[in-house]
C-alpha positions as CSV (number, residue, x, y, z in Angstrom):
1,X,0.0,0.0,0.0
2,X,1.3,3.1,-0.8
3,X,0.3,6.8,-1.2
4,X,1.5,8.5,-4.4
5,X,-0.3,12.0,-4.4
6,X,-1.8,13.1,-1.2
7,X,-2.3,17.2,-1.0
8,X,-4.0,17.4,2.6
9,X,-7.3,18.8,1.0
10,X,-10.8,17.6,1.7
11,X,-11.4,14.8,-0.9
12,X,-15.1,15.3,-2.5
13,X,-15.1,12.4,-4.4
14,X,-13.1,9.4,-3.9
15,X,-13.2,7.2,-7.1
16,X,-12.0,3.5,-6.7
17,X,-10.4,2.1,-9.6
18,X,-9.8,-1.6,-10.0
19,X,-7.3,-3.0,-12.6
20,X,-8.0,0.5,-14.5
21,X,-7.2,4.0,-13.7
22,X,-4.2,5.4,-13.9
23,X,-2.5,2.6,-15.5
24,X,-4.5,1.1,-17.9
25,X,-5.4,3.2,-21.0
26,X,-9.3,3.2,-22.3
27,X,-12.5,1.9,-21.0
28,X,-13.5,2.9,-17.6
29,X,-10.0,4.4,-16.6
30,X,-11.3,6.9,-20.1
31,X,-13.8,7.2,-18.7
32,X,-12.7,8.7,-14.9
33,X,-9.8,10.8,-16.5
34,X,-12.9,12.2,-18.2
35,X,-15.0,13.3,-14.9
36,X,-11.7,14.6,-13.4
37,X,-11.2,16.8,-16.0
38,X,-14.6,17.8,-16.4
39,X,-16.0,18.2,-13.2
40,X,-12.7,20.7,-11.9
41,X,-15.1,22.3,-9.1
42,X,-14.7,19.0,-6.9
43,X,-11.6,17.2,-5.5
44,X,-11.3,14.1,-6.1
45,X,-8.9,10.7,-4.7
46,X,-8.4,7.4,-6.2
47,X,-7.3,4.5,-4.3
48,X,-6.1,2.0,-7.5
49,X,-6.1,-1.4,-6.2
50,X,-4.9,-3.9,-8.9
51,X,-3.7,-7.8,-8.5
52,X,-0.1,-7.9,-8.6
53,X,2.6,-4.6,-9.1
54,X,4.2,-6.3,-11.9
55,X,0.8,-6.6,-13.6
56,X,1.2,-3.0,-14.5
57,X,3.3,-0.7,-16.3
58,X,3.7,3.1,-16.0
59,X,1.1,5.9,-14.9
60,X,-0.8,6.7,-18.6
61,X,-2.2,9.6,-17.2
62,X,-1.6,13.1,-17.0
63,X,-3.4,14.2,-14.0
64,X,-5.7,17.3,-13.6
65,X,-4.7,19.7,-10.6
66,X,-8.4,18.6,-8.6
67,X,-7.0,15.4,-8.0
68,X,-5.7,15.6,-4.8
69,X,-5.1,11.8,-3.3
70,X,-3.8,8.6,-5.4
71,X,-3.0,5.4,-2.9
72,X,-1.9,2.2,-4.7
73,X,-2.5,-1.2,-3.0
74,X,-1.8,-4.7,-4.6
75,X,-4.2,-7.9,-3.4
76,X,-2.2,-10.5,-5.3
77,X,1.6,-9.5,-4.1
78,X,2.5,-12.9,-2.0
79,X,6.0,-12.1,-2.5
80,X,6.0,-10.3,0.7
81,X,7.4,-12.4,3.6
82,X,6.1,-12.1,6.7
83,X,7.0,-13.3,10.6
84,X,4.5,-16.4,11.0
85,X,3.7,-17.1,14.1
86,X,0.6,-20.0,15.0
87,X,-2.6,-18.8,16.4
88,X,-4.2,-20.5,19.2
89,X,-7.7,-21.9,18.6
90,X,-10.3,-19.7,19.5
91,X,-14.2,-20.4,19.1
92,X,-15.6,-16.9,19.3
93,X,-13.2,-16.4,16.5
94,X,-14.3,-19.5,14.5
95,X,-17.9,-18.8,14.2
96,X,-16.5,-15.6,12.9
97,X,-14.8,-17.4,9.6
98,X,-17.8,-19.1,8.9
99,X,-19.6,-15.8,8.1
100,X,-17.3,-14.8,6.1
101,X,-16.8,-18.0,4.3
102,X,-20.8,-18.5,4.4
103,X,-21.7,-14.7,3.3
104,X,-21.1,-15.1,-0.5
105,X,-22.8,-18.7,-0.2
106,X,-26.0,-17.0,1.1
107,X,-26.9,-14.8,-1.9
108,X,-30.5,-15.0,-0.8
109,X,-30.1,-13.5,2.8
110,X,-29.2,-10.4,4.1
111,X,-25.3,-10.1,5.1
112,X,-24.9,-9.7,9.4
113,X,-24.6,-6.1,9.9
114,X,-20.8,-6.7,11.4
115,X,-19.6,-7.8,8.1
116,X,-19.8,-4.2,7.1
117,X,-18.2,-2.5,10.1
118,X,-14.4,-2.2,10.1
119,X,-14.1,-3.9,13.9
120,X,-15.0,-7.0,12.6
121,X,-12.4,-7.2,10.3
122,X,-9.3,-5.8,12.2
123,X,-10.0,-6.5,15.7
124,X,-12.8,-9.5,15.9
125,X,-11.2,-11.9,13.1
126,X,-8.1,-10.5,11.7
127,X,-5.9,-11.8,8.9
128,X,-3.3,-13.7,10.9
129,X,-6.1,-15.6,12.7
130,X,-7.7,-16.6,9.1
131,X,-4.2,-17.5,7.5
132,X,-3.0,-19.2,10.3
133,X,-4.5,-20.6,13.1
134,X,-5.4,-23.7,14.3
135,X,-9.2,-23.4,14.3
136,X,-8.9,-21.7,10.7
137,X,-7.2,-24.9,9.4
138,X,-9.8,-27.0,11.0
139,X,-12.7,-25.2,9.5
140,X,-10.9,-25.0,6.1
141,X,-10.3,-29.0,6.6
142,X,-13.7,-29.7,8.0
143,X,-15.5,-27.8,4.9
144,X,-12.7,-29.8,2.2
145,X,-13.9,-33.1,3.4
146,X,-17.7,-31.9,3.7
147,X,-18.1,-30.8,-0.2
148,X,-15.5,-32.0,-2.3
149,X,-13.3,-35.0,-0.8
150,X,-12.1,-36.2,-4.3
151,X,-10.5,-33.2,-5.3
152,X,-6.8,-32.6,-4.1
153,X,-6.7,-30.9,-1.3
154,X,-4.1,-28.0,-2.0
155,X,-6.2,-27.0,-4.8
156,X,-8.9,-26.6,-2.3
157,X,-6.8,-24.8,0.6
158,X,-5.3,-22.2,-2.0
159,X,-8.3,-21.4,-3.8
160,X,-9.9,-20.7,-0.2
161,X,-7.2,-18.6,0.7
162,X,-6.7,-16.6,-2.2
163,X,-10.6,-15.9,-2.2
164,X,-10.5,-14.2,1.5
165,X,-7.0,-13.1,2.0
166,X,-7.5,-9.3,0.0
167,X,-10.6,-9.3,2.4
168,X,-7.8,-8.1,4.7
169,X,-6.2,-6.0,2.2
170,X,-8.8,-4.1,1.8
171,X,-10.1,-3.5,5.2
172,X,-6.5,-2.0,6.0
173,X,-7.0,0.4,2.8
174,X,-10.6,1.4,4.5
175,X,-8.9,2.2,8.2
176,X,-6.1,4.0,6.0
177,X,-8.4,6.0,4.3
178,X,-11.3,6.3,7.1
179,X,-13.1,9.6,7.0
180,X,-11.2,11.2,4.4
181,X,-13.6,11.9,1.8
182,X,-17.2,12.8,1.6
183,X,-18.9,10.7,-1.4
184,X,-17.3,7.5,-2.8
185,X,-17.4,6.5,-5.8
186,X,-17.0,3.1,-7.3
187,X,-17.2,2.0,-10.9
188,X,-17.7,-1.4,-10.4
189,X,-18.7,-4.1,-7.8
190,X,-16.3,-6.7,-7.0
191,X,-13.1,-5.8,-5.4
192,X,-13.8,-1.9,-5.7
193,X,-17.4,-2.7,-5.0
194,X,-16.7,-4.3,-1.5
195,X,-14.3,-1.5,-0.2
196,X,-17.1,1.2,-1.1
197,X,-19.2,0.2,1.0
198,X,-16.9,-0.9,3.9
199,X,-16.2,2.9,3.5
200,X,-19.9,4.1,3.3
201,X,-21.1,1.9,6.3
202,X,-18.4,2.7,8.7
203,X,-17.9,6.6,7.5
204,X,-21.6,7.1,6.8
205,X,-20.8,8.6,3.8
206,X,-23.1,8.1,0.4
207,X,-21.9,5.0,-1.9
208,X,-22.5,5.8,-5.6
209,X,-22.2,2.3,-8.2
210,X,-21.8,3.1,-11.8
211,X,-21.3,-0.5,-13.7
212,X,-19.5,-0.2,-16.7
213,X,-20.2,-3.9,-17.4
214,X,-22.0,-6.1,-15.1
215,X,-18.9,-7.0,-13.0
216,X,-20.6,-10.5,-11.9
217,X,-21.5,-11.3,-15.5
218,X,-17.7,-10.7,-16.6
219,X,-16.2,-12.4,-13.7
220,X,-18.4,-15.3,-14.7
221,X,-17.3,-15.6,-18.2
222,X,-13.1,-15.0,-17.5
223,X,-13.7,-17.9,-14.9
224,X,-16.0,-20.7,-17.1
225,X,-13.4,-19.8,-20.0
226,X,-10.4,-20.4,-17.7
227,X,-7.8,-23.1,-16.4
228,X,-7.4,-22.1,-12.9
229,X,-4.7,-24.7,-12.1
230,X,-1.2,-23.6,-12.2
231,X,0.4,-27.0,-12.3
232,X,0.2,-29.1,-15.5
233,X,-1.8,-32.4,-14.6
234,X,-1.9,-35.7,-17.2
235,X,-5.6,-34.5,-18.7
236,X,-6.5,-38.8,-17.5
237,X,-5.2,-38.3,-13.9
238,X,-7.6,-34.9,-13.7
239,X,-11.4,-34.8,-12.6
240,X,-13.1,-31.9,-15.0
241,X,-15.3,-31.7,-11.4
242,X,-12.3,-30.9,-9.8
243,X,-11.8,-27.2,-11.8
244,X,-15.4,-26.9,-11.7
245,X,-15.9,-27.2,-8.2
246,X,-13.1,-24.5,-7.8
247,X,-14.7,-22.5,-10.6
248,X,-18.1,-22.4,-8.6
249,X,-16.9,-21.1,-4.9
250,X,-14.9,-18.4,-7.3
251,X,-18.1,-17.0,-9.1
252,X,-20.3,-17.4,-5.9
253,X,-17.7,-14.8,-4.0
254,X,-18.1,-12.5,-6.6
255,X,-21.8,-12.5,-6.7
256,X,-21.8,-12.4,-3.1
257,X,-19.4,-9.6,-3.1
258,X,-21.8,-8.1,-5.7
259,X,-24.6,-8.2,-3.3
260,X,-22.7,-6.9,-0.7
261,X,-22.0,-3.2,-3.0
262,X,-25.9,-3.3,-4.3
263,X,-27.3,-3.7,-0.5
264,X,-25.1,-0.4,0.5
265,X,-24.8,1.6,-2.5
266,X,-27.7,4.2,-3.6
267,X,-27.8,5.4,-6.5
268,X,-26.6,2.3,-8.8
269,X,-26.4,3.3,-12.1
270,X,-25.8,2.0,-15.0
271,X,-25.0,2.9,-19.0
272,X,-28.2,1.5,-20.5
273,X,-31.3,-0.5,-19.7
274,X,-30.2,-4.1,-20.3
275,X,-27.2,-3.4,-17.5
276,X,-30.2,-1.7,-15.2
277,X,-31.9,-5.4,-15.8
278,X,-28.9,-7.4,-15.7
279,X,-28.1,-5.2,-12.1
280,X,-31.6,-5.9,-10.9
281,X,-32.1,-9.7,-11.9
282,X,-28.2,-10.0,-10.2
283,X,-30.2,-8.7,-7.0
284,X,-29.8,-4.7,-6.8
285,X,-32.9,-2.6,-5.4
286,X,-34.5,-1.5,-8.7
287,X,-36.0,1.4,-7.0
288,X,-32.0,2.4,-6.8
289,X,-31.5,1.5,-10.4
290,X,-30.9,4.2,-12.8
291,X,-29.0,4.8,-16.0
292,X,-26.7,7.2,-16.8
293,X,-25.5,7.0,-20.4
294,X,-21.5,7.8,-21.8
295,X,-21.0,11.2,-23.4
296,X,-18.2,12.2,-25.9
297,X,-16.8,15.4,-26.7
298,X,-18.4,16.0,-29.9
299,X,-16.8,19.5,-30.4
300,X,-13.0,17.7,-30.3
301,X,-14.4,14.8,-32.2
302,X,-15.7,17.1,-34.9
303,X,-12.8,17.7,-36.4
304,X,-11.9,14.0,-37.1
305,X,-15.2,14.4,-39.0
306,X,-14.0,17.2,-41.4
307,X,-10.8,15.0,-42.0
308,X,-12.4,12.6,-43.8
309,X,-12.3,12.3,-47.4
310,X,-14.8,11.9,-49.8
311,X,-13.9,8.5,-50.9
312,X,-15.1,5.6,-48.1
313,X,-11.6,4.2,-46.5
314,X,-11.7,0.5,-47.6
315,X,-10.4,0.1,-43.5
316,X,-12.1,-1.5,-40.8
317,X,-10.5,-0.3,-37.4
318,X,-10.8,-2.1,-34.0
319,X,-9.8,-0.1,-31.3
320,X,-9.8,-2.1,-27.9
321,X,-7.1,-3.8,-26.3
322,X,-5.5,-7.1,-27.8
323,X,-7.5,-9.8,-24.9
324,X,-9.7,-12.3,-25.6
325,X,-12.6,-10.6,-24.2
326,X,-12.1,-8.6,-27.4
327,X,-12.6,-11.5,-29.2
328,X,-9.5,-10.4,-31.6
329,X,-9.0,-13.9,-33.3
330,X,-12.7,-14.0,-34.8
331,X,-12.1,-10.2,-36.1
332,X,-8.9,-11.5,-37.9
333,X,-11.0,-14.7,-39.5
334,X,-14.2,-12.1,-40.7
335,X,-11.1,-10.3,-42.5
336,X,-10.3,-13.4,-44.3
337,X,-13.5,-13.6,-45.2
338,X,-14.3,-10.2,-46.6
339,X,-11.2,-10.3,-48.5
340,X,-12.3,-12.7,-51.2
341,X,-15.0,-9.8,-52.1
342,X,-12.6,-6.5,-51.2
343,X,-8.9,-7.6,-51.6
344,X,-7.3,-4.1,-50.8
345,X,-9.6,-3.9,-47.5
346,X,-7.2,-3.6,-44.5
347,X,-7.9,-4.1,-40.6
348,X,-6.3,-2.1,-38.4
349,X,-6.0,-3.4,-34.6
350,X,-5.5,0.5,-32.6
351,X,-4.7,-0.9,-28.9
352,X,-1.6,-2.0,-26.3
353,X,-0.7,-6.3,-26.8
354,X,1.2,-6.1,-23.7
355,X,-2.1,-7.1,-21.0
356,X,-2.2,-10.9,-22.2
357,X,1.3,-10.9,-24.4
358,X,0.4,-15.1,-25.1
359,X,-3.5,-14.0,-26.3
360,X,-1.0,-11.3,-28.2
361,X,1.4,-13.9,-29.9
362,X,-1.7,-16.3,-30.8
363,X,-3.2,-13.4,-32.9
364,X,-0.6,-12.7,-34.6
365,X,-0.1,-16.5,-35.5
366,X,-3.3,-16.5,-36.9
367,X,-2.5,-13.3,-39.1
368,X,0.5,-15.1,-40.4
369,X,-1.3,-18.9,-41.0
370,X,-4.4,-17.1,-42.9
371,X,-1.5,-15.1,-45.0
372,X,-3.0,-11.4,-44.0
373,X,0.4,-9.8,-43.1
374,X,-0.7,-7.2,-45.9
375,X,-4.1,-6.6,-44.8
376,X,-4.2,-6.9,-41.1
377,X,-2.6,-4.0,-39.2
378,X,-1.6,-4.0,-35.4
379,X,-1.1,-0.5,-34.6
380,X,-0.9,-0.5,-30.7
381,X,-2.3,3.1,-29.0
382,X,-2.9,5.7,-31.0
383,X,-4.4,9.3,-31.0
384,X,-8.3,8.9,-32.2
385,X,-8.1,12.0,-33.6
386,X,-5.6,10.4,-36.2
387,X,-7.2,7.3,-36.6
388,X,-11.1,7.9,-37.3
389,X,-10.3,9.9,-40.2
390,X,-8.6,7.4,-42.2
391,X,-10.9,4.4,-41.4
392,X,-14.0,3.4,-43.0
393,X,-15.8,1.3,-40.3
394,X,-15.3,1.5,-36.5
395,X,-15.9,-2.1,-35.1
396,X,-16.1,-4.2,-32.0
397,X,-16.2,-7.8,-31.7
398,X,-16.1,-8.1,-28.3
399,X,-17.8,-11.2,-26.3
400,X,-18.8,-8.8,-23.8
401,X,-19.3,-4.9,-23.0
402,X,-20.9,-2.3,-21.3
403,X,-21.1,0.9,-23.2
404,X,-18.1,1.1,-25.6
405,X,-16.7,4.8,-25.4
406,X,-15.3,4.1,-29.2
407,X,-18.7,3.5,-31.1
408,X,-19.8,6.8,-30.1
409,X,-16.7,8.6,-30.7
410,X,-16.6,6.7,-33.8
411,X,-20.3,8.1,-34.2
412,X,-18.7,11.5,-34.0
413,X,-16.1,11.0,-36.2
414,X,-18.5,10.0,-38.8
415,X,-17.7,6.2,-39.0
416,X,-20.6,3.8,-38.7
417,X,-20.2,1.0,-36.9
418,X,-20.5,-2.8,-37.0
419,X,-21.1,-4.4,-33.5
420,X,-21.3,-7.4,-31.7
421,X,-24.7,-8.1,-29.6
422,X,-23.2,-7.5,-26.1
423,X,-23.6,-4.6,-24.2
424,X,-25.1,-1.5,-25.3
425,X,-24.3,-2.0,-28.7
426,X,-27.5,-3.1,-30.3
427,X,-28.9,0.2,-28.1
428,X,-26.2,2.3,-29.6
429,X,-26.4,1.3,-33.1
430,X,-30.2,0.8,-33.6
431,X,-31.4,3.3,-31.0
432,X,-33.1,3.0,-27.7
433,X,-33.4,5.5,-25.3
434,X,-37.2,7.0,-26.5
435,X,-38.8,7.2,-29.8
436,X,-37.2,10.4,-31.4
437,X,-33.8,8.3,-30.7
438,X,-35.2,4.9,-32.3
439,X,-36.8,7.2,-35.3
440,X,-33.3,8.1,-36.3
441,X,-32.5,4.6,-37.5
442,X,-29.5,2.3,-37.8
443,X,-25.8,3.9,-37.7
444,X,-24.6,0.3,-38.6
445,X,-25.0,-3.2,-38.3
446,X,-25.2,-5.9,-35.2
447,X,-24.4,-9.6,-35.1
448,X,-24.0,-12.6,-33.0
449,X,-21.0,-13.4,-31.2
450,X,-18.0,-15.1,-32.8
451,X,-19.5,-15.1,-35.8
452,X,-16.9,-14.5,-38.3
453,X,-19.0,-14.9,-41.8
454,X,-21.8,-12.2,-40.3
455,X,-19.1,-10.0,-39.4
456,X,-17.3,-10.3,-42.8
457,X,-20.7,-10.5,-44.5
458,X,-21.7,-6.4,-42.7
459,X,-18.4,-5.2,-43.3
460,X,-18.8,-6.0,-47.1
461,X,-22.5,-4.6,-47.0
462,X,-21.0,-1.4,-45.6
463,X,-18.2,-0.8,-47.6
464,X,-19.6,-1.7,-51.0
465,X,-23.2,0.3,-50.9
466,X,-22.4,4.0,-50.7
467,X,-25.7,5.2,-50.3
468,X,-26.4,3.0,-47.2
469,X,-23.1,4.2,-46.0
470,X,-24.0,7.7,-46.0
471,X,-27.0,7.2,-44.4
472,X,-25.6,4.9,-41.3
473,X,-23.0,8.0,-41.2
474,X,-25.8,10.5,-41.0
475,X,-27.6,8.8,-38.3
476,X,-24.2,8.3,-36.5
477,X,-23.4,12.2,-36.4
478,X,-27.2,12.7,-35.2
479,X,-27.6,10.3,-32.4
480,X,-24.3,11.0,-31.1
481,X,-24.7,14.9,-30.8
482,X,-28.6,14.7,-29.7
483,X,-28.4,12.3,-27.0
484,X,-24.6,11.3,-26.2
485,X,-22.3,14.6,-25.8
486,X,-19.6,15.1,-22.8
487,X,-21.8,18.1,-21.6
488,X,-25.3,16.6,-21.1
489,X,-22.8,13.4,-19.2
490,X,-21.3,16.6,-16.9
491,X,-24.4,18.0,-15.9
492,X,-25.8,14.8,-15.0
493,X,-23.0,13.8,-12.8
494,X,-22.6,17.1,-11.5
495,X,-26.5,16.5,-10.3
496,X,-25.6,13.3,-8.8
497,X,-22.6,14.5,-6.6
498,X,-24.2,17.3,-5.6
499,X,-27.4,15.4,-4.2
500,X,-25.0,13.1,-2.4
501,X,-23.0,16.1,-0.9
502,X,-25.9,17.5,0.7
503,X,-27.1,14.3,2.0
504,X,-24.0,13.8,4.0
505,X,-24.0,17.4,4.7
């Protein structure tokens, strides 16, 4: 833990990033380097808490002069050795373990008031008791030989372990940052989720949720679509149940964790309506549901527009990190595909390989084995404003999303898109937010997930009919400036801090 900026001034607004801002360019972190600078009248802190220090690079961020605290604290970072001494059995202590260990289990009940409150945490049943006492290890044992017997039992202990032990972590960054700021802020559940509202219980301070994504959702997918074992096993000498099992108590901590941020945050926003459903069928108060939708600077993205040249780019630009949530290897395959019909048509890949570098190489294998070094194009970050004005069609072919930022600065650039079906995209592209906004029409085309030929098959559509082209462009510009500008997102935040400043006040 470690406190990079601190200015000694009333924080406002404390925003808590996980796995984004500062470090991590696009997305969400985009999206709070664009309420710092937009909202100057309010000071603002940022506790970043991220997995492991050597999952991340260098500060990306120029910071505004309103941001006034920046604390760094890493949940993952075992390489830390520390004095070990055993802790006596204690049953007070026990039954203590067992709420936590039972809280995420119970998604159907309401959480003991004491798992909110700081006390419990440092003083009632604190980290060297979980990690390693004897009535810990007998509880861990006794709940190994209860559900899953068959399984080997270091998989078990670790996975239980790794689950609780940033529990700690981030009860330590509440008591550091106790009483320090008015409002907090997160923009997720999880991790971020559960230390906004330790924070809002014990300081009595409003919570505010804005999901980018539905964090539960997500968590859900990177798990089923994982191999959480470390250690290479013969595939013959390995029970599938095993992984499962361990997949399982993994996705019901994060939907307990979930729970535990919707029963204590209010508002709970989110970017459009099928993330307000997805928050309320996940268990959040629907009468604290509301949505808040991204806005771009349209003004700065207008001159991307007059850029352009007459003659449609024969480019289809992705611009999103190189990860498989991206789904980058299916965007490479629809190029294949819509080669055969446009030959000269390029892709161009606008985002950083370094986040999975082995999802990285694989894609670029695949560039190499479909013989596309001529067409496809990775062009790691770029400025926007250089991009947009060359390309033809903005694309995502992401597996999931909340509200992509790009397609409606893509919007404003003038650049239809073609979308996935995850997210807001369908909303975005089609219209959704009233009937003036659904009269407007399509701004591009949406398909199914990894599907390479429907992807291939609207990029061709686009390209080669000018007329529709022109019209999915006009429809961009006009949806984009009547419902989705940076000004109309500013007073609508500005709204919701100052509502939650007088309530504490």
């Amino acid at each position: 833990m470690k406190t990079l900026i601190d200015k000694n001034k009333t924080i406002d607004i404390l925003i808590i990033s996980e796995g984004t801002y500062p470090y991590v360019r696009g997305g969400v972190s985009s999206w709070i380097h664009q309420l710092l600078n937009g909202l100057e009248e309010y000071n603002f802190g940022i506790v970043f808490i991220g997995s492991k220090k050597e999952d991340y690079g260098d500060i990306k961020y120029e910071f505004p002069q309103n941001l006034v605290y920046l604390l760094e604290a890493y949940m993952f970072d075992f390489k830390k050795k520390v004095a070990i001494k055993p802790k006596k059995r204690d049953e007070k202590a026990k039954e203590n373990i067992k709420k936590i260990y039972d809280w995420f289990k119970s998604s159907n009940e309401k959480f003991p008031q004491e798992l909110y409150t700081l006390d419990f945490y440092i003083n009632q049943v604190d980290e060297k008791f979980f990690l390693y006492s004897l009535s810990s290890w007998e509880f861990i044992t006794n709940q190994y030989e209860k559900n899953c017997p068959d399984m080997p039992f270091i998989d078990y202990f670790w996975t239980i372990r790794s689950i609780h032990a940033p529990i700690w972590t981030l009860a330590k960054i509440a008591k550091k940052i106790s009483s320090k700021a008015k409002v907090v802020h997160t923009p997720s559940t999880g991790y971020a989720g559960f230390l906004g509202a330790l924070l809002s219980k014990n300081d009595s301070i409003p919570l505010i949720l804005t999901e980018h994504g539905i964090y539960t959702k997500e968590r859900r997918i990177d798990l089923l679509s994982s191999n959480l074992f470390s250690s290479e096993k013969i595939d013959l000498l390995k029970q599938s149940h095993e992984e499962d099992h361990i997949k399982r108590m993994w996705i019901k901590f994060f939907e307990g964790i979930g729970l535990f941020c919707y029963d204590q945050a209010n508002p709970i926003l989110s970017l459009y309506n099928g993330a307000k459903k997805a928050q309320i069928a996940y268990g959040a108060d629907k009468n604290r549901c509301f949505v808040v939708p991204n806005g771009v600077d349209t003004k700065k993205l207008k001159t991307a527009y007059e850029k352009r040249e007459q003659k449609i780019p024969k480019i289809v630009t992705l611009i999103g990190r190189v990860v498989a949530i991206k789904d980058i290897k299916t965007f490479i395959r629809a190029l294949r595909i819509a080669v055969y019909d446009i030959p000269d048509l390029e892709g161009w890949i606008v985002g950083p390989m370094d986040e999975d570098q082995e999802y990285a190489l694989e894609c670029l294998q695949i560039v190499q084995n479909l013989g596309l070094q001529k067409n496809v194009k990775f062009l790691g970050f770029q400025n926007i404003i250089d991009i947009l004005p060359k390309s033809g069609i903005l694309t995502l072919t992401s597996i999931s999303e909340g509200m992509p930022l790009v397609i409606l600065e893509g919007f404003a650039a003038g650049l239809p898109c073609v979308a996935t079906n995850v997210g807001s995209c369908k909303e975005l592209i089609e219209g959704a937010l009233n009937e003036e906004d659904i009269a407007i029409g399509k701004a591009g085309e949406v398909v199914d997930i990894a599907n390479a030929s429907a992807l291939a098959k609207a990029y061709v559509k686009v390209l080669s009919d000018e007329e529709l082209y022109k019209k999915y462009q006009q429809n961009a510009l006009k949806r984009v400036n009547g419902f989705y500008t940076q000004k109309q997102f500013f007073k609508t935040y500005k709204e919701i801090y100052q509502k939650a400043l007088l309530w504490r006040g």
